[in-house]
C-alpha positions, -999 to +999 in steps of 0.1 A: +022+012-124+002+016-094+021-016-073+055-026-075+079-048-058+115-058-060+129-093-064+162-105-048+174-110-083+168-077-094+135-084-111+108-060-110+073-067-107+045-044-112+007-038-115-002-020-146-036-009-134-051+006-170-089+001-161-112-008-135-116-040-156-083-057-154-054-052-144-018-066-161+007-083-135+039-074-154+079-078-147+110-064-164+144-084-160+177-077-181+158-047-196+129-064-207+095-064-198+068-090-201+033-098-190+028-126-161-009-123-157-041-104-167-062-099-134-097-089-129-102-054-115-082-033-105-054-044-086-034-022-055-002-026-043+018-062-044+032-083-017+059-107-027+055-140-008+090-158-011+083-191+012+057-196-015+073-180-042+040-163-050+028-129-051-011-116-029-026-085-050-053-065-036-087-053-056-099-021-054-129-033-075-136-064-061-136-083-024-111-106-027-071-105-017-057-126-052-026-151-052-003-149-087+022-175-096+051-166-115+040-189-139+009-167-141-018-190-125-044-165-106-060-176-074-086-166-049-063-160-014-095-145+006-125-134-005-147-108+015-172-080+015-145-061+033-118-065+009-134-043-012-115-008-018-081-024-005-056-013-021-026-010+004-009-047+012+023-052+040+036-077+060+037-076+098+054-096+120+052-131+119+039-128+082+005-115+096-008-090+065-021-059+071-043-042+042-055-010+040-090+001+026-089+029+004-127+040+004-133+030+040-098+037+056-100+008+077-070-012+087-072-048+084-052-076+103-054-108+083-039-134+107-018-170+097-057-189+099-066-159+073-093-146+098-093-110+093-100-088+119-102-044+121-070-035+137-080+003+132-102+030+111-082+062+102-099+092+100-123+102+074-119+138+058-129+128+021-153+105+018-139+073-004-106+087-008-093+083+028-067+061+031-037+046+005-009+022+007+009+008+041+045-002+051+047-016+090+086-006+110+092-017+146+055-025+152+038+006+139+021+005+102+025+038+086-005+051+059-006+078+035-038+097+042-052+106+011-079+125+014-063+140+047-028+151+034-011+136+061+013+107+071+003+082+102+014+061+127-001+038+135+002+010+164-004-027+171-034-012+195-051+008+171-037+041+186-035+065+153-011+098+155-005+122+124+033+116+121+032+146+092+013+170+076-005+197+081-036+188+059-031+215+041-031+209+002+001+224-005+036+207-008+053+223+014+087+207+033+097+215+068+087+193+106+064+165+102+034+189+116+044+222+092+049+198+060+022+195+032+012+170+012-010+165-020-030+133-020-001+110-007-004+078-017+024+050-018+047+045+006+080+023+017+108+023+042+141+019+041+155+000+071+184+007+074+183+047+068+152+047+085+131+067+059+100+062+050+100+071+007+059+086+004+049+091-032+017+118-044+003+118-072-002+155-072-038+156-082-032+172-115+003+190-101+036+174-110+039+139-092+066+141-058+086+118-040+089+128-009+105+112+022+107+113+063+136+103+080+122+088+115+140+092+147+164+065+161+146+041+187 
């Protein structure tokens, strides 16, 4: 599962993403798991759109931000050259989506009029594996840098700061500047504890959650 999102029911949707070909749109409710949609590519992370009662999935493989309908109709939302290597998908406020490019790391604004517009390009260490999935909290985004080992924050003016991580490719805890990280990639927060969950893959070491509680505004 390389997207996921949670329901208000309880029912959990996620991207299966088992090629660069296609990409299954699955959910699992009452303990059992089914197959919405088959998409094109290589779909990123999912963002759940309730007023519509829809679902906007990023490609990785292709340039186009995709709308799925729980009954598993598959729609063009956007399609542009930029959207290419997006993988991370949030919500800002006033419903204005932010996505993430994960070969570029560029930070994309994609307003109500779905113009789209660079909020922001993090910094490059490894070329094509720069930056991964987003979460925005009290007008900051936060991204994994991949490539970088490092957490950022990031702000409605495109001002970037390393919230954690040394860049060191080691996993070790401690103060956002003294932690390491190995290729982070997802990330989430939790409102109310203010903590930001970041997953890594680990790079061929075991998988981590790992999480950064953020100080009270």
């Amino acid at each position: 599962a390389v997207g996921n999102v949670l329901g208000s029911d309880g029912t959990y949707y996620f991207n299966n993403g088992n090629s660069f070909y296609n990409s299954d749109f699955m959910m699992r409710k009452d303990g059992v798991i089914k197959k919405i949609a088959t998409v094109e590519g290589f779909s990123g992370d999912i963002l759940m759109d309730t007023k519509n009662d829809c679902f906007l999935l990023p490609s990785y493989t292709h340039p186009v931000l995709r709308k799925v309908s729980k009954d598993g109709t598959v729609e063009d939302y956007i399609k542009d050259d930029r959207l290419k290597g997006v993988t991370g998908i949030t919500y800002g406020e006033n419903e204005v989506i932010f996505v993430s490019n994960f070969t570029t790391g560029k930070i994309y604004k994609i307003e109500n009029d779905l113009s789209i517009n660079e909020l922001v390009s993090v910094p490059v260490v490894y070329p094509g594996y720069v930056v991964g999935y987003i979460t925005y909290f009290e007008g900051n985004i936060y991204a994994t840098g991949y490539g970088s080992n490092k957490i950022y924050q990031i702000s409605m003016d495109g001002e970037v700061e390393v919230l954690a991580g040394s860049g060191e490719y080691n996993q070790n805890d401690g103060p956002g500047p003294e932690a390491g990280f190995i290729t982070p990639n997802g990330i989430d927060i939790d409102v109310n504890r203010r903590r930001l969950y970041i997953s890594q893959n680990g790079n061929g070491r075991p998988a981590a959650l790992r999480y950064i509680d953020l100080p009270k505004s």
